[in-house]
C-alpha positions in Angstrom: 0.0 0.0 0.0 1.3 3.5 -1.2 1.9 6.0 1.5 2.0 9.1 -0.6 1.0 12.5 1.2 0.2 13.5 -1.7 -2.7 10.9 -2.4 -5.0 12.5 0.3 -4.6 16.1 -0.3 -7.4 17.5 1.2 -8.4 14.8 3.4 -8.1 15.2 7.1 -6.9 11.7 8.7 -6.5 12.7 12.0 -8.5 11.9 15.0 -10.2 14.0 17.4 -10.9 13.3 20.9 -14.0 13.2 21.6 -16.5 15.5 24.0 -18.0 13.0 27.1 -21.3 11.3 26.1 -23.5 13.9 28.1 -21.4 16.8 26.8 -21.6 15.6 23.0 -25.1 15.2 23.4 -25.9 19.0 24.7 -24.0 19.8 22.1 -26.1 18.7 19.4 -28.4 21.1 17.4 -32.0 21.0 16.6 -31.0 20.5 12.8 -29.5 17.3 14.0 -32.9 16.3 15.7 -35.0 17.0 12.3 -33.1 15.1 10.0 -32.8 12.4 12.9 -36.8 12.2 12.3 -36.8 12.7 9.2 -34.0 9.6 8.4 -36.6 7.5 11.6 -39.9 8.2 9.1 -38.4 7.2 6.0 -36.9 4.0 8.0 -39.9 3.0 9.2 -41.4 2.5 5.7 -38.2 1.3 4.3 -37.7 -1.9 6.7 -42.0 -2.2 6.7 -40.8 -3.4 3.0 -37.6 -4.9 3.3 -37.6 -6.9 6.3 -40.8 -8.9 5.1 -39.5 -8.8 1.3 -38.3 -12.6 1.5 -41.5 -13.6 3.1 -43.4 -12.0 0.7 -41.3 -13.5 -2.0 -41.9 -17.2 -0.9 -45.1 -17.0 0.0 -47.7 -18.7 -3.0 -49.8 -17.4 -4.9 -52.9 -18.7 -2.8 -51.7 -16.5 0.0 -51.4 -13.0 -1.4 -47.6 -13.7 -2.2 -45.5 -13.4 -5.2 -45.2 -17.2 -5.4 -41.9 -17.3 -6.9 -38.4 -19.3 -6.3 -35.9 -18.1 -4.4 -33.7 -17.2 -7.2 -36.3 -14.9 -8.6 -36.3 -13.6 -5.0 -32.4 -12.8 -5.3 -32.2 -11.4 -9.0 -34.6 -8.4 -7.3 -32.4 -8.0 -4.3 -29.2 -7.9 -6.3 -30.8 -5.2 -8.4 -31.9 -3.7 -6.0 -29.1 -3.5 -3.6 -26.8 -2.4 -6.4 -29.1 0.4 -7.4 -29.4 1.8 -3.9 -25.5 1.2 -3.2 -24.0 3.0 -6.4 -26.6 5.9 -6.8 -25.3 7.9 -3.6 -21.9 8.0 -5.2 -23.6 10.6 -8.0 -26.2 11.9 -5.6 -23.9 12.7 -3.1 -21.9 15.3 -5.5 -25.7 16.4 -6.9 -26.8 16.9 -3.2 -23.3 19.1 -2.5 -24.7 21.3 -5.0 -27.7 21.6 -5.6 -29.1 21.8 -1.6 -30.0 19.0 0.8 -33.4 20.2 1.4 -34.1 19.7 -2.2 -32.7 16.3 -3.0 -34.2 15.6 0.1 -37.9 16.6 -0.9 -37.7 14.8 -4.9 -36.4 11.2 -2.9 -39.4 11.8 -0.6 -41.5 11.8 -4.1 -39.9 8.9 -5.9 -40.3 6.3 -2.7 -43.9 7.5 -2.3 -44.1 6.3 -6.0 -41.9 2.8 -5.2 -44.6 1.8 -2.8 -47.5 2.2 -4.8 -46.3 0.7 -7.8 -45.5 -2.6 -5.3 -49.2 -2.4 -4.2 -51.0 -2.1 -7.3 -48.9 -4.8 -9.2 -48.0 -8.1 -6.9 -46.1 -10.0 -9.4 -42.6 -10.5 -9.9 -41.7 -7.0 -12.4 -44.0 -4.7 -10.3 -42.1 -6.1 -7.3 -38.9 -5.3 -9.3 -39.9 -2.0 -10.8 -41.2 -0.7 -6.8 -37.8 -1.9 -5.6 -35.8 -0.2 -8.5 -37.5 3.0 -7.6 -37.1 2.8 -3.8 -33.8 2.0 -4.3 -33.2 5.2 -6.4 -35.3 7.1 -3.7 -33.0 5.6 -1.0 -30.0 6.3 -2.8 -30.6 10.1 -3.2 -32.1 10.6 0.1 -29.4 9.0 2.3 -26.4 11.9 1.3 -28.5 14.9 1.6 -29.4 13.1 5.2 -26.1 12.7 5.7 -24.3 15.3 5.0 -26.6 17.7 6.9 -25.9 15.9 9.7 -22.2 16.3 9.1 -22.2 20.3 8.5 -24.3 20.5 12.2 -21.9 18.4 14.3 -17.9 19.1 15.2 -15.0 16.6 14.7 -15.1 17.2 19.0 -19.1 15.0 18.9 -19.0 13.3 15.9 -19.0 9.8 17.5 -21.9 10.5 19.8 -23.6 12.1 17.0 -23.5 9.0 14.4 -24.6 6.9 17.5 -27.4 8.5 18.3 -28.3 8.9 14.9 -28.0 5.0 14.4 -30.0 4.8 17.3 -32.5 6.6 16.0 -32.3 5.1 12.6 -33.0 1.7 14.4 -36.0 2.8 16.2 -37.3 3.2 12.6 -35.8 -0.3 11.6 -37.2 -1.6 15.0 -41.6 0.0 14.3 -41.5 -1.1 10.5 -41.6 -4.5 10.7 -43.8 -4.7 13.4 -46.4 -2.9 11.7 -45.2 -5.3 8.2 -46.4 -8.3 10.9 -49.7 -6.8 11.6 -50.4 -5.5 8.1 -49.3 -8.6 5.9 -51.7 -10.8 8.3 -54.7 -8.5 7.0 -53.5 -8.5 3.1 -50.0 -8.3 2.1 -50.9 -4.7 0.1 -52.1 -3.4 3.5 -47.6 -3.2 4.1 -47.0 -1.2 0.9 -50.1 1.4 1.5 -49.0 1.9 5.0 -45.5 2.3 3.9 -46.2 4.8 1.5 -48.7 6.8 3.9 -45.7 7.1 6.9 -43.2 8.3 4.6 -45.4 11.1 3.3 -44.7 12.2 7.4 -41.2 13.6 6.1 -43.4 16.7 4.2 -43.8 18.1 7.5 -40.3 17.9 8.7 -39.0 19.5 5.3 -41.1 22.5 6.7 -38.9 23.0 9.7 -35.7 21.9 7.9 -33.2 24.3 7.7 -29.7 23.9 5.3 -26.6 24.0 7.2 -23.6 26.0 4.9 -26.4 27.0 2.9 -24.7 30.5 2.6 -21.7 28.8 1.4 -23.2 26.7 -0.9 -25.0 29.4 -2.7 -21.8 31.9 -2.9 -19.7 28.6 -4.0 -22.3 28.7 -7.1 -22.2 32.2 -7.6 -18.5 32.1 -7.9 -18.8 29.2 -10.1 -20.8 31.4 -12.8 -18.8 34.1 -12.5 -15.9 32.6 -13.2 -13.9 33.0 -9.9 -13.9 29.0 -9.0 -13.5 26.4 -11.9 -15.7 23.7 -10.9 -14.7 20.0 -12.4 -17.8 18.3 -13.7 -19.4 15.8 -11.2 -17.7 12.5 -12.4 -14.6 13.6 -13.2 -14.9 15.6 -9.0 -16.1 12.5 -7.6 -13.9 9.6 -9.7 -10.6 12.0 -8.6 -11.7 11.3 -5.1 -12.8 7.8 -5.4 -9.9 6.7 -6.9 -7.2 7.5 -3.5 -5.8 4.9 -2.2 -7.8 5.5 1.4 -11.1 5.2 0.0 -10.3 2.1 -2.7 -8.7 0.4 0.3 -11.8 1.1 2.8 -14.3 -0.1 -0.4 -12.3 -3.6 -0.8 -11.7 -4.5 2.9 -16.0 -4.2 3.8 -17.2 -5.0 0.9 -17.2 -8.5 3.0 -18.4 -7.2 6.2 -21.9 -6.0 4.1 -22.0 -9.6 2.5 -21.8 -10.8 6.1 -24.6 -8.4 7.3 -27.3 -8.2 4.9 -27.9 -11.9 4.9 -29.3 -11.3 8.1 -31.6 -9.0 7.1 -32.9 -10.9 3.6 -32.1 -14.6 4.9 -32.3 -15.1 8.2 -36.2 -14.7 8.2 -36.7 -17.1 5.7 -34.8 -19.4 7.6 -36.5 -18.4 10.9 -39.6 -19.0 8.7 -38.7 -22.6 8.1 -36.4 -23.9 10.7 -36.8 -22.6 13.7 -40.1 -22.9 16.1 -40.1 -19.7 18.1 -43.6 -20.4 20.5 -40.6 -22.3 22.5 -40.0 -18.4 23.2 -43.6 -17.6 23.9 -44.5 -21.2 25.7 -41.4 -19.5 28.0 -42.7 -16.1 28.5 -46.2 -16.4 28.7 -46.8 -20.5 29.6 -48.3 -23.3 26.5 -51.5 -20.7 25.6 -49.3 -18.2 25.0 -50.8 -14.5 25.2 -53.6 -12.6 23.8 -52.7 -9.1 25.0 -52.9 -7.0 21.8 -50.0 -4.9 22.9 -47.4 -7.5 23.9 -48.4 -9.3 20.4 -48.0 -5.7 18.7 -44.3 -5.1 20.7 -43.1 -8.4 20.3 -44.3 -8.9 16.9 -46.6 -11.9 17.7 -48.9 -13.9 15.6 -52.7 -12.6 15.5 -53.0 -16.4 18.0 -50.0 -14.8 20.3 -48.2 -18.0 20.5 -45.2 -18.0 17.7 -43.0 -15.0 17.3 -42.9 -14.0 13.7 -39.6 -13.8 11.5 -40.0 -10.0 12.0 -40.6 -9.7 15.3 -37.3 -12.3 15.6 -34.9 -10.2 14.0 -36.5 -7.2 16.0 -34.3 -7.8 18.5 -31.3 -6.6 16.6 -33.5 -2.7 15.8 -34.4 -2.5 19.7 -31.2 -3.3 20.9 -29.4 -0.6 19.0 -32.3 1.6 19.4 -32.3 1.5 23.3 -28.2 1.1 23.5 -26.7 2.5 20.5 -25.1 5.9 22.3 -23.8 3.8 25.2 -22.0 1.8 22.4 -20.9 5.0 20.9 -19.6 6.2 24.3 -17.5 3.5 24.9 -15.9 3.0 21.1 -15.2 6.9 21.5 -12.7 5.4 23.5 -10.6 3.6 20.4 -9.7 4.3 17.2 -12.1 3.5 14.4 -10.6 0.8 12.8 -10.0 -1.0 16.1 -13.5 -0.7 16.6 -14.7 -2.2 13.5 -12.9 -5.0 13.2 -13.9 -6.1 17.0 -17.7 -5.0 16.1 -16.9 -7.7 12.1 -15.7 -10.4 14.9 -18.8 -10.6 17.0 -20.9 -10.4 13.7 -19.2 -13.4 12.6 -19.3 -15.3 15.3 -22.8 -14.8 15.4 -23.4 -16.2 11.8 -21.4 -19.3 13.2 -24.0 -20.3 16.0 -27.4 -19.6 13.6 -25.5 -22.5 11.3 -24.8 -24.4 14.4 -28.4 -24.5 15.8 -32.0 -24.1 14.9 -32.9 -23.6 19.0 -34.9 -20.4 19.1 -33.4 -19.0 22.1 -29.9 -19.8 20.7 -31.3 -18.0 17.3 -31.9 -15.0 20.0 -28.6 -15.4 21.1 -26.9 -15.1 17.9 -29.3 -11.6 16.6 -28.0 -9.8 20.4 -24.4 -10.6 19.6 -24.6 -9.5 15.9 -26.2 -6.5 17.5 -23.9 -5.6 19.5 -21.3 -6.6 17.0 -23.2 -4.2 14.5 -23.5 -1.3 16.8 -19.4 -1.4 17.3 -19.2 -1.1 13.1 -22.0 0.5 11.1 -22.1 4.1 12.8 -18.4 3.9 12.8 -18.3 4.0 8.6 -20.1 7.0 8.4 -18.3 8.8 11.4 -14.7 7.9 9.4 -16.0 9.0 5.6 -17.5 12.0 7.3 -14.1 13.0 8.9 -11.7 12.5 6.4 -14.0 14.7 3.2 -12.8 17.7 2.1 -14.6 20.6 3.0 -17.4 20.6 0.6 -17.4 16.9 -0.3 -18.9 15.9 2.4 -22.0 14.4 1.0 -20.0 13.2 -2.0 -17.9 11.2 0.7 -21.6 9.5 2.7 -22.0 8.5 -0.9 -18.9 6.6 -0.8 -20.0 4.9 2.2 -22.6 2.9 -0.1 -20.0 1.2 -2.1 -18.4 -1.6 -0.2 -21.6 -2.0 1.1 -23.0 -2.1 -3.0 -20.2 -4.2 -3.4 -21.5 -6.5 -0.4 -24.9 -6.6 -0.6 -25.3 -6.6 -4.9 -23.2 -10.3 -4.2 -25.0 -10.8 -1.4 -28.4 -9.9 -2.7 -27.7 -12.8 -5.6 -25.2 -15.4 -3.9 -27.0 -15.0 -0.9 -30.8 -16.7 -1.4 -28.7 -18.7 -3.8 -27.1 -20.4 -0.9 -29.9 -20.6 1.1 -31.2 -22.7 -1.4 -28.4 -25.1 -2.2 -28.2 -26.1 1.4 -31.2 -24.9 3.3 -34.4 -24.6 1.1 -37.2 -26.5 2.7 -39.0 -26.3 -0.4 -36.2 -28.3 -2.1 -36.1 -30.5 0.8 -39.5 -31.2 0.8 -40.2 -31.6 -3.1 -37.1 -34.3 -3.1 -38.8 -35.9 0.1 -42.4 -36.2 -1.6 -40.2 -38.2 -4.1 -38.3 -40.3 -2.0 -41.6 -41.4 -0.3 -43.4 -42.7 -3.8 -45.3 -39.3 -5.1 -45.4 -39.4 -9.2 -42.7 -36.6 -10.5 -45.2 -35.2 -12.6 -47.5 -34.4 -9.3 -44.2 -32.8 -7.6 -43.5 -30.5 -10.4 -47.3 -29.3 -11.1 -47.3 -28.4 -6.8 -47.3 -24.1 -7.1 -44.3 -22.3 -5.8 -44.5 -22.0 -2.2 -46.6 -25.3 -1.2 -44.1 -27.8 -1.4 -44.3 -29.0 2.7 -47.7 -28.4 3.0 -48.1 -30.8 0.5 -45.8 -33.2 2.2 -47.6 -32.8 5.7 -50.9 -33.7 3.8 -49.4 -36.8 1.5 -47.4 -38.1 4.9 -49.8 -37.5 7.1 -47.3 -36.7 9.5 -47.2 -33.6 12.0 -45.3 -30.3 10.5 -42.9 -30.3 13.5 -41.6 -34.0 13.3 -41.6 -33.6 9.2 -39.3 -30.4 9.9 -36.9 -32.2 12.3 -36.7 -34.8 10.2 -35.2 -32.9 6.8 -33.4 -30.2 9.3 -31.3 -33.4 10.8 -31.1 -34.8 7.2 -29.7 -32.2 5.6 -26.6 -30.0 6.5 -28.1 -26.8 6.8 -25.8 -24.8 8.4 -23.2 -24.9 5.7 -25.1 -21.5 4.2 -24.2 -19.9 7.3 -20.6 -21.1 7.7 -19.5 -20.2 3.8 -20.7 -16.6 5.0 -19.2 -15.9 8.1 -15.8 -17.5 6.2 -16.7 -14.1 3.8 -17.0 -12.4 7.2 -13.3 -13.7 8.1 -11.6 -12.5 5.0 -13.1 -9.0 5.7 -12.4 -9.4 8.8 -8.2 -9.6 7.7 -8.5 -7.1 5.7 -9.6 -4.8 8.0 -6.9 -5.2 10.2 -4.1 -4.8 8.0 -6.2 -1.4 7.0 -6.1 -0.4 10.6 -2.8 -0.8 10.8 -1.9 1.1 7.3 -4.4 4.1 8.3 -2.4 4.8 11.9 0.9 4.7 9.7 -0.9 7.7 7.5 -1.9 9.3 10.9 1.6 9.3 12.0 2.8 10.8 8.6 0.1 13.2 8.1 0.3 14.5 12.1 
């Protein structure tokens, strides 16, 4: 790795130390608390969608779902995860320029418009075409988000700040899919209408909004047409900067980490779905007839009968964790440098992966979300804190932008590689197709059975109870092996971040 000076002209490598938690917190403005709304709205809509996509996905036909295979599932995730990743590294520059407030406002517009379009078409292109434009709505939202929040906090806060925006981010990630639960158990477009209604919320907070360095911005401009600044057109500005070593390096080394992480999020349930029987949880908490309080079965994200957890409500855990401890977190990684941070937050996370292949125990499943949690809380506010840091003044949306691409990088692979694996070694509609064979059904009958119905059919051809049918082909098969080829992903980022860590403190030495 080069250690040129001149390679980061511009870029500020050094790090602060940082104000005490109560003292970084007084210091934050109200411009920080509007977009923290603003970025909790648009959250709760977004994981409404995306934390039940997979369900909705796999479900058939017959029960208001898409009714199509897994692969189908991850061709729309790759698309759409690339989308979202790569836009912010154009928006970003746009947003620079052409005001937060406004880029802000148009991605308000476009998701509004992604939502509907999922509603009124339920097949697999409206699905795709809703997700295309959400993504492209996420991806100019995120910078102009972003960078405000940058421009109203001081190297001295900046940790506290990203932590307590993360926080708030997950309280978002924590309501949506509890309100997915209870609207996809009325009719799966019930999710997409609700989604679209809670993110029209953020026209309000645009009204109190106000643009940090908007002065700045506009005399920048003016400058530019008269003359007195040359300004390099937006590629050319942002490839210059995307092509130092600091940022290549950064894109290559978590570009694993984000394979690692967003198979939680687009897996997991689907294997929570199919594998794992989570009223042991409720049978614990509440006794065998589980609970019919509405608001423990709204809070926990129950089933309408309040005896099963749902998927959802499962990997809830992991938004109300960091949404109740996410600044106490931040206080104590304050302590280290980032990159030492990081890589202990990519350890836990992998770790975790390694016990959801080792067991299908619900409360070890539980186990495994809180220590990718915590694991997650030590590394994703962290990213943003670093790009934001090191930008040039008046890049520092451009830079948020940035942010997105090992995580493009990591999720596009992960969005297609990802169900892909699932299905190889864990699909229990493969399972159960090859088991309706085994047991004397007519090939013809398994391949006419829709998308989707593949065990139910078994229960009813075996006669045999869901629960001892599912034991059987879980201890049949060798499941885990999904989970173990991704956390081995999760290693090699894992290296590479450390040698990073140790390349960046050599800059800092230089550069102080």
């Amino acid at each position: 790795m080069s250690d040129s000076n001149e390679a980061y002209a511009g870029n500020d490598l050094r790090e602060v130390k940082q104000l005490g938690m109560w003292a970084s917190i007084a210091s934050l403005s109200y411009i920080f608390w509007i977009v923290g709304g603003m970025e909790l709205v648009e959250r709760i809509a977004y994981y409404g969608v995306k934390a039940s996509a997979g369900l909705y996905a796999k479900a058939p036909v017959s029960e208001g779902g898409l009714g199509i295979s897994l692969h189908d599932y991850g061709v729309i995730i790759s698309i759409w995860a690339l989308m979202q990743t790569f836009i912010p590294v154009f928006t970003g520059g746009i947003s620079d320029r052409v005001g937060y407030k406004e880029t802000i406002f148009a991605s308000t517009l476009i998701k509004i418009s992604g939502y509907l379009v999922m509603a009124f078409f339920p097949n697999f292109w409206g699905f795709l075409f809703g997700a295309i434009l959400l993504a492209g709505g996420t991806g100019i939202f995120k910078p102009g988000i972003q960078g405000t929040l940058v421009l109203s906090t001081g190297r001295q806060n900046t940790s506290m700040a990203w932590g307590i925006f993360y926080q708030v981010v997950n309280i978002g990630g924590f309501l949506g899919p509890l309100v997915a639960v209870h609207m996809r158990q009325l009719s799966w477009d019930n999710v997409f209408y609700a989604c679209a209604a809670i993110i029209s919320l953020n026209f309000l907070f645009l009204l109190a909004y106000k643009e940090p360095g908007k002065e700045e911005r506009l005399e920048r401009n003016r400058k530019i047409k008269s003359g007195e600044i040359k300004q390099e057109a937006l590629w050319r500005d942002a490839w210059h900067e995307l092509k130092k070593p600091v940022v290549i390096y950064y894109m290559l080394v978590f570009a694993g980490f984000w394979f690692l992480f967003n198979s939680l999020f687009d897996v997991l349930p689907i294997h929570i779905a199919e594998w794992v029987d989570t009223s042991v949880i409720v049978t614990s908490l509440f006794g065998a007839e589980g609970t019919s309080n509405g608001i423990l079965q709204f809070w926990l994200g129950l089933d309408n009968s309040g005896t099963k957890v749902m998927p959802e409500g499962m990997l809830n855990l992991n938004a109300g964790m960091i949404m109740t401890s996410c600044f106490l977190v931040a206080a104590l990684t304050a302590k280290y440098r980032i990159t030492t941070a990081m890589l202990g937050g990519c350890l836990l996370s992998i770790l975790a992966f390694v016990f959801i292949g080792a067991t299908n125990a619900a409360w070890m499943i539980v186990l495994a979300i809180a220590m990718f949690s915590f694991g997650e809380m030590m590394i994703s506010p962290k990213k943003n804190e670093f790009m934001g840091n090191i930008a040039p003044e008046g890049k520092k949306a451009m830079y948020l932008g940035f942010v997105m691409l090992p995580q493009g990088i990591g999720w596009g692979l992960e969005g297609y590689f990802g169900p892909k694996l699932y299905e190889m070694y864990a699909s229990k509609e493969i399972f159960s197709r090859e088991l309706l064979s085994q047991r004397g059904m007519e090939a013809t009958d398994v391949v006419a059975i829709p998308q989707g119905e593949a065990f139910k059919t078994l229960v009813s051809y075996t006669g045999e109870s869901p629960e001892a049918l599912t034991t059987l082909l879980y201890n049949t098969h060798n499941i885990g092996m999904a989970w173990y080829i991704i956390a081995a992903i999760g290693t090699i980022s894992a290296v590479g971040i450390f040698i990073y860590g140790k390349w960046l403190l050599k800059l800092q030495r230089a550069q102080a």
